[in-house]
C-alpha positions, 0 to 999 in steps of 0.5 A: 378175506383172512389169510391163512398163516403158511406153516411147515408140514411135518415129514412123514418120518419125524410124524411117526417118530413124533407118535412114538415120542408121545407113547413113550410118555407112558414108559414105566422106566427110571433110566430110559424112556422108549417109545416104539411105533410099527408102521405098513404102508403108511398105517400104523399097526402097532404102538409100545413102550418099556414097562413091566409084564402086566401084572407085575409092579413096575420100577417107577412103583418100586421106586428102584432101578435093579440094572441101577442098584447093581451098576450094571452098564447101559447095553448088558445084561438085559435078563436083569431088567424087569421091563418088556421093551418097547419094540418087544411090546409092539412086536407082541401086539401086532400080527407076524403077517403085519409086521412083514417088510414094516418099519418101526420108529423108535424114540428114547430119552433119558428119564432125568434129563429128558434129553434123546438117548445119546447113540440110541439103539435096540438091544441085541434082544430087540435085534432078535425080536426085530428080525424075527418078526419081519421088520424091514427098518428101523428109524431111531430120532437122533433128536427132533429133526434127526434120525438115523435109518437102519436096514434090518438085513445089515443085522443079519449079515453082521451078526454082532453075537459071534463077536462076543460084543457087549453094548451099543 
């Protein structure tokens, strides 16, 4: 009889920040890496990552960064980059009705060093997109066992855009 070596079983959290980990493998992004996963009770509806709209050449084919080029720091001026952001991407493929009281699981990592973004958050653009699309939690890999958990509702009732805040 052959016994069965006994492993640890992932957690259903860090098994879809692991899913998201894997789509951001195909981000097109020279200073960030993003992966997004939206999931409903317990089924994935959608999957994105950061690239450039379809159609249009990408940074890592231009081989430049125009938010790098002009030193524009990391949380402003988000008009400047030629990407569509991962949340946005699995915002746009999925179905309003779908993404109603969903969570979405977002992982990113810096493109040089492959370390996890440090403090990772969505954009204030993302924020927008997120709740308006009815999404219920976001949960953000801190690193690969650790995540952080936000309520969408605290967004709403904290309205960072009247503070005239820039960053995250």
């Amino acid at each position: 009889m052959n016994k069965v070596a006994k492993r640890e079983r992932v957690d259903k959290i860090n098994y879809y920040l692991d899913i998201a980990e894997t789509v951001l493998e195909r981000c097109t992004c020279l200073r960030r890496l993003f992966g997004a996963v939206i999931v409903k009770n317990d089924e994935i509806i959608s999957t994105g990552y950061a690239g450039a709209p379809r159609g249009r050449a990408n940074c890592i084919d231009l081989g430049y960064c125009a938010r790098a080029k002009l030193n524009i720091p990391r949380g402003e001026r988000y008009e400047m980059c030629r990407s569509v952001h991962a949340e946005q991407n699995a915002i746009i493929s999925a179905a309003r009705k779908d993404l109603i009281d969903s969570t979405l699981y977002l992982v990113g990592k810096e493109a040089e060093t492959g370390e996890y973004v440090e403090n990772a958050m969505p954009c204030i653009l993302c924020k927008r997109f997120i709740i308006n699309a009815g999404i219920e939690k976001v949960i953000i890999r801190n690193d690969k066992q650790n995540y952080t958990i936000v309520d969408v509702q605290n967004w709403i009732e904290n309205d960072e855009s009247l503070d005239g805040k820039f960053g995250y």
